[in-house]
Backbone as CSV, one residue per row, in Angstrom:
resi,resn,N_x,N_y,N_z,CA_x,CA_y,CA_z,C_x,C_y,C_z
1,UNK,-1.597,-7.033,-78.381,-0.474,-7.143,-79.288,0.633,-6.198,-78.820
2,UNK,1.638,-6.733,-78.334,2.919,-6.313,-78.443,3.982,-6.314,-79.664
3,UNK,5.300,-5.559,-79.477,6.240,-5.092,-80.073,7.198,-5.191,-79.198
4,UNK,8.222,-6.165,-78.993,9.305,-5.979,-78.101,10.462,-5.497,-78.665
5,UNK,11.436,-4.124,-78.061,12.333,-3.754,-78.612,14.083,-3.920,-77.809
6,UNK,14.970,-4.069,-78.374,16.062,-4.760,-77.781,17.106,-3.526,-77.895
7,UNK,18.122,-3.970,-76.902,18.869,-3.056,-76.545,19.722,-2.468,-77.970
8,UNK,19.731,-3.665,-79.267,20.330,-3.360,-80.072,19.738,-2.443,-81.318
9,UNK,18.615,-2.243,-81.085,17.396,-1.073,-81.992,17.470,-0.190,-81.168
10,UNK,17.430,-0.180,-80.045,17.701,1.201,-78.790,19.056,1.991,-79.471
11,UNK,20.044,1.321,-78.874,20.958,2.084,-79.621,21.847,2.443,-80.900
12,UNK,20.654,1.646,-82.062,20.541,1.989,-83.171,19.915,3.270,-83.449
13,UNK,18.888,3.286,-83.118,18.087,4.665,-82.804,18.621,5.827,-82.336
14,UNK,18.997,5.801,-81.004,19.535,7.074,-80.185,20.589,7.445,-81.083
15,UNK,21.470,6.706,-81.916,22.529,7.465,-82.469,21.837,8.082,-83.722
16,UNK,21.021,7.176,-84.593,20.111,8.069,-85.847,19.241,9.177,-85.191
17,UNK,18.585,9.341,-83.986,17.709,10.589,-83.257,19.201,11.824,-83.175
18,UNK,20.039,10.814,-82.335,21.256,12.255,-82.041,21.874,12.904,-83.031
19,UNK,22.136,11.842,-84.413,22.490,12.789,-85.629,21.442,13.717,-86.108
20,UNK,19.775,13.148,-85.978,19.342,14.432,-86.390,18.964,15.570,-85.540
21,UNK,19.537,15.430,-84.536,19.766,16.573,-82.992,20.901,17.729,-83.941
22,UNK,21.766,16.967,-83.971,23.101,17.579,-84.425,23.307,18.272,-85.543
23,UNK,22.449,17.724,-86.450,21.841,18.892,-87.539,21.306,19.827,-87.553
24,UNK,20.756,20.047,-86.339,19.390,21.362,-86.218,20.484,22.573,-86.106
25,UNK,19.985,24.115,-86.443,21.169,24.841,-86.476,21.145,25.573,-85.092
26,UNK,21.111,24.953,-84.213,21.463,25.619,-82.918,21.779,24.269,-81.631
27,UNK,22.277,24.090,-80.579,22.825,22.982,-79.416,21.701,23.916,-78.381
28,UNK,21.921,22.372,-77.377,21.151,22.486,-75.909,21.475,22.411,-75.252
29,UNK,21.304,23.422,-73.810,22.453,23.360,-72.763,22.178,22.559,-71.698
30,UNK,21.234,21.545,-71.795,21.004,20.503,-70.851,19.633,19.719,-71.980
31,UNK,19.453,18.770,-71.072,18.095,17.856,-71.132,17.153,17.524,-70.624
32,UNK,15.988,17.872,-71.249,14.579,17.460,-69.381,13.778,16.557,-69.973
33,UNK,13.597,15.672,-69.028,12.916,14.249,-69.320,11.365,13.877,-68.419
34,UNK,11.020,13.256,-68.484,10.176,12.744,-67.122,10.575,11.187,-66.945
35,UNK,10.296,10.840,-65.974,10.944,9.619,-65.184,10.496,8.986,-65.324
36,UNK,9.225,8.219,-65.754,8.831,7.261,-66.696,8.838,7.241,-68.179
37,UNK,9.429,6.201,-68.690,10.249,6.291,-69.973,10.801,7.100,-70.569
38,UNK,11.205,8.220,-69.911,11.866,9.093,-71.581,13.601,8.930,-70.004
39,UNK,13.453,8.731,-68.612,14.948,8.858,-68.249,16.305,7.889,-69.206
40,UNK,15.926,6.386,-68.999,16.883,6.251,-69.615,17.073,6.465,-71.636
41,UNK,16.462,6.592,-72.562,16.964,7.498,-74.012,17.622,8.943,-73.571
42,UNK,16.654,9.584,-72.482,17.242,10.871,-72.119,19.240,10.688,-72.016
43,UNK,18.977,9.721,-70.943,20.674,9.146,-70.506,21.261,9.133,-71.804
44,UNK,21.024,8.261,-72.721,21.704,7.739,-73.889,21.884,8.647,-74.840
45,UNK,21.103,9.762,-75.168,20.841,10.605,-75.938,21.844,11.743,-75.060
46,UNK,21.812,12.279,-74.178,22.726,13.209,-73.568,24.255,12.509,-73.617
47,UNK,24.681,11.087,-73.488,25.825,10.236,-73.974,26.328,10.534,-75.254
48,UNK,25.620,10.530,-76.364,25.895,10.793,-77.950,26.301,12.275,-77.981
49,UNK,25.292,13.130,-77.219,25.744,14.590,-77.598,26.552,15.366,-76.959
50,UNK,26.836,15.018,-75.751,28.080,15.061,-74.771,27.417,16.251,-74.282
51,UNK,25.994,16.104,-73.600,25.303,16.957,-72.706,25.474,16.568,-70.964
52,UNK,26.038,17.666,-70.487,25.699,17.188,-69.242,25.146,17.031,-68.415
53,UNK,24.146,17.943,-68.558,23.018,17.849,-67.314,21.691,17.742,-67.912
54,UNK,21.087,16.391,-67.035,19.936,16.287,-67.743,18.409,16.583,-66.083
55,UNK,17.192,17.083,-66.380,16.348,17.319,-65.779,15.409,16.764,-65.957
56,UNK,15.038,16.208,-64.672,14.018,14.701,-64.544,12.590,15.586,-63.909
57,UNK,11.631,15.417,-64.871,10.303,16.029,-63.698,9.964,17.538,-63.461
58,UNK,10.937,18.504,-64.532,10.710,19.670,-63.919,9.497,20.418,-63.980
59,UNK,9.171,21.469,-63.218,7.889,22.097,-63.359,7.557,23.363,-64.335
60,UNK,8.567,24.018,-64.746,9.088,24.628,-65.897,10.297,24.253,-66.809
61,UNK,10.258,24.336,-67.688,10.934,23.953,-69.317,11.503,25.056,-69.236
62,UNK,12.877,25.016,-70.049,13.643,26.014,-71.039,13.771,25.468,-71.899
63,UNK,13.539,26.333,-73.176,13.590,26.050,-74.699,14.777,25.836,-75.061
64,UNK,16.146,25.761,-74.503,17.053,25.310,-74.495,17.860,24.559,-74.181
65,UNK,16.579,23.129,-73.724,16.619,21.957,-73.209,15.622,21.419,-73.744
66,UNK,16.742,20.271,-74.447,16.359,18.752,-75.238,15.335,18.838,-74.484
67,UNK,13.907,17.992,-74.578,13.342,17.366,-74.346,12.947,15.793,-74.822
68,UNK,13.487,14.770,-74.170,13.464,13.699,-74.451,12.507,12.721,-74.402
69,UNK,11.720,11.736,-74.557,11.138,10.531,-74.088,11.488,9.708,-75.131
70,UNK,10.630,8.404,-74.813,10.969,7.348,-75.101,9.906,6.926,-76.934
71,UNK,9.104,7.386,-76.860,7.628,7.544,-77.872,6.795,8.916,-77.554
72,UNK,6.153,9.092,-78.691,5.226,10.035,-79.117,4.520,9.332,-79.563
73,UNK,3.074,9.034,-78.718,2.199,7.745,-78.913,0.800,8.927,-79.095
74,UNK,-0.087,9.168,-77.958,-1.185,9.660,-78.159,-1.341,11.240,-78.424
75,UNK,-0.003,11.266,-77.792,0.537,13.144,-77.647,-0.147,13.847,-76.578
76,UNK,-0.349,13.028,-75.953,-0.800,13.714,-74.192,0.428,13.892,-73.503
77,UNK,1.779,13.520,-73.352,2.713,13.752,-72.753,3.175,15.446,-73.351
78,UNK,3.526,15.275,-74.901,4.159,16.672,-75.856,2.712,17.326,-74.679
79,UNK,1.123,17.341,-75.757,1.069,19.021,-74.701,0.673,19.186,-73.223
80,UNK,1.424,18.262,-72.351,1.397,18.197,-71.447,2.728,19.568,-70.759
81,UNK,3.843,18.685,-71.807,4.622,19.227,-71.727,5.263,21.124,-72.117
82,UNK,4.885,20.579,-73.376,4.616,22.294,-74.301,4.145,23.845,-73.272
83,UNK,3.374,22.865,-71.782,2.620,23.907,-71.447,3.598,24.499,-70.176
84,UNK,4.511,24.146,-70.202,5.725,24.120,-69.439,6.868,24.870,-69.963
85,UNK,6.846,25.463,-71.136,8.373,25.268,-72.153,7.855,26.820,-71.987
86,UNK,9.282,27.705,-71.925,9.155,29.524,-72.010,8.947,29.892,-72.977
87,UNK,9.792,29.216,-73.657,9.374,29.737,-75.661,9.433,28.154,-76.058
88,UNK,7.583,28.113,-76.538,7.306,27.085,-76.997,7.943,26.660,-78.713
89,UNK,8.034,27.700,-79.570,8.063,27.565,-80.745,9.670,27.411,-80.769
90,UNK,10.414,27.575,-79.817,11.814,27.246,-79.804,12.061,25.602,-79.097
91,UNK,11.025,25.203,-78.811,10.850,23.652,-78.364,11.385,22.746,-79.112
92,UNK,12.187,21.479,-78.817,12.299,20.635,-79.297,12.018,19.338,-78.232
93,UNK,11.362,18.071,-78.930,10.895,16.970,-78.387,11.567,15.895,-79.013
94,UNK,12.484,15.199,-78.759,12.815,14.078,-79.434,12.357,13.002,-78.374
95,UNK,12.418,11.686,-79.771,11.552,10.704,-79.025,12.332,9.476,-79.953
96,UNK,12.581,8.187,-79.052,13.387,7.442,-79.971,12.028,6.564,-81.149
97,UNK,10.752,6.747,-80.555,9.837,5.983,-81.171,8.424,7.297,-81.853
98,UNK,7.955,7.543,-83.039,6.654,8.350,-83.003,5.476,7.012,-83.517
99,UNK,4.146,7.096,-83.039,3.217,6.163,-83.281,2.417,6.814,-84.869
100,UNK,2.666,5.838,-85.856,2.551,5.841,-86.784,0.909,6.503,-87.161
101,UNK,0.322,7.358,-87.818,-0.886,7.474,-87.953,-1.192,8.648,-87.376
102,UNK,-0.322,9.555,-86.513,-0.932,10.230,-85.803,-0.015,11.444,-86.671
103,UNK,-0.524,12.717,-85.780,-0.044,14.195,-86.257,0.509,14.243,-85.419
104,UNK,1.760,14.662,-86.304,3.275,14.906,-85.454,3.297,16.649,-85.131
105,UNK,3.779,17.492,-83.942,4.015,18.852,-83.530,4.883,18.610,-84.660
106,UNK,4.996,20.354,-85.049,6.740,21.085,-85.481,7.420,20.602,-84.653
107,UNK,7.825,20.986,-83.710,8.530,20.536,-82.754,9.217,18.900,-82.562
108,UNK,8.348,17.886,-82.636,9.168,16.219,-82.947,10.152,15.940,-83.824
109,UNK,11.067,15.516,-83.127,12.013,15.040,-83.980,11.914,13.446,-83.712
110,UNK,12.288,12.248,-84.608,11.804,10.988,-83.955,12.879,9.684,-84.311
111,UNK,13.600,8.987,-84.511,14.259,8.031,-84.708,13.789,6.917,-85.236
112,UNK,12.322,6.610,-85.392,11.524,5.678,-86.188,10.276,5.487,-85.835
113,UNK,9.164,5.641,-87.029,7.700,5.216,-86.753,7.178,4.025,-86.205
114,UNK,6.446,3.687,-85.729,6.067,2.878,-85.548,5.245,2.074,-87.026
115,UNK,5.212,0.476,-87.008,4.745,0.331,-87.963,3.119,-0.070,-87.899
116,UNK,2.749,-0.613,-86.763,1.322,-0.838,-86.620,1.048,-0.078,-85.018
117,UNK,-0.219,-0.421,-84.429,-0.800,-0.020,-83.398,0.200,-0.845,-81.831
118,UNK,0.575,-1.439,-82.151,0.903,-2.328,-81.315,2.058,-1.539,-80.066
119,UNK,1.831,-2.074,-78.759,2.303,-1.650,-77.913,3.572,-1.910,-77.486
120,UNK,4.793,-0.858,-77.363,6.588,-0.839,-77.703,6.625,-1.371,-76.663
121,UNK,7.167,-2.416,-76.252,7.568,-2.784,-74.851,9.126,-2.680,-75.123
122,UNK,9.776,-1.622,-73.882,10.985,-1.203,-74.438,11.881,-2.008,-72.940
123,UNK,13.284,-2.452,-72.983,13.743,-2.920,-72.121,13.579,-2.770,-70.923
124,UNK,13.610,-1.310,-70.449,13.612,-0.819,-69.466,11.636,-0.963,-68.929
125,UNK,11.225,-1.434,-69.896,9.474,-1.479,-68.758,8.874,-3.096,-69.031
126,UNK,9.639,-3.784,-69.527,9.394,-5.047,-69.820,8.311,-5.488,-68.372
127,UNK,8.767,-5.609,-67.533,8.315,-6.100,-66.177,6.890,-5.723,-66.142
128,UNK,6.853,-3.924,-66.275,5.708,-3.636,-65.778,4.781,-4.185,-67.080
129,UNK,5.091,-4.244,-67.856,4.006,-4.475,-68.986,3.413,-5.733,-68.779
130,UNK,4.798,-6.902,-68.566,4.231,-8.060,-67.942,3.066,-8.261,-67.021
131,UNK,3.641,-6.877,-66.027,2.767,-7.286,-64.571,1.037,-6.831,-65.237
132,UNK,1.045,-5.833,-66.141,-0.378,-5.159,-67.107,-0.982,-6.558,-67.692
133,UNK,-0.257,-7.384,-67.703,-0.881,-8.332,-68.443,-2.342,-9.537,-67.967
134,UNK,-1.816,-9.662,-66.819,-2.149,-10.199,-65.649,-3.333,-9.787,-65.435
């Protein structure tokens, strides 16, 4: 079971995730992503907040960089990530999707739950999911 999501819930989302970016009482002086699914929301999300530099893959975190992806599904990516960040408790993770059912970090901020188990096939991985199918 899939969930296909369209460019027009994408950037429905990134602008409801970036307003609640923009609320938090402090800004980020860049963005770090990893390069499977969180680059392009990262893109879109650094677009809304008029960030300029965003970091793909790094091997250390600053707590003063967004951290972006695309979902917060099993939460193996967050403490993958977390274990990377200088000051963890100053972390932030936004994600345009969180998977419904699960325990969310302090740290998540999210743009919409998921409503069942079902797997987000988001524009940008359409293909590969296809090719998973097979």
């Amino acid at each position: 079971m899939s969930q296909d999501v369209d460019w027009f819930e994408i950037e429905s989302l990134v602008k409801k995730l970036s307003n609640k970016i923009s609320k938090l009482p402090r800004t980020f002086s860049s963005i770090t992503t990893i390069s499977r699914g969180g680059l392009i929301p990262a893109r879109l999300v650094a677009d809304q907040l008029e960030i300029k530099k965003i970091f793909v893959d790094k091997r250390k975190i600053s707590s003063n960089s967004l951290f972006v992806d695309d979902i917060f599904d099993s939460g193996d990516t967050f403490n993958e990530i977390i274990k990377r960040v200088d000051v963890p408790s100053k972390f932030v993770f936004a994600t345009l999707f969180a998977r419904h059912g699960k325990k969310y970090p302090k740290q998540l901020l999210y743009g919409k739950k998921t409503t069942n188990n079902a797997y987000v096939v988001f524009p940008w991985d359409k293909l590969e999911f296809e090719r998973s199918q097979k």
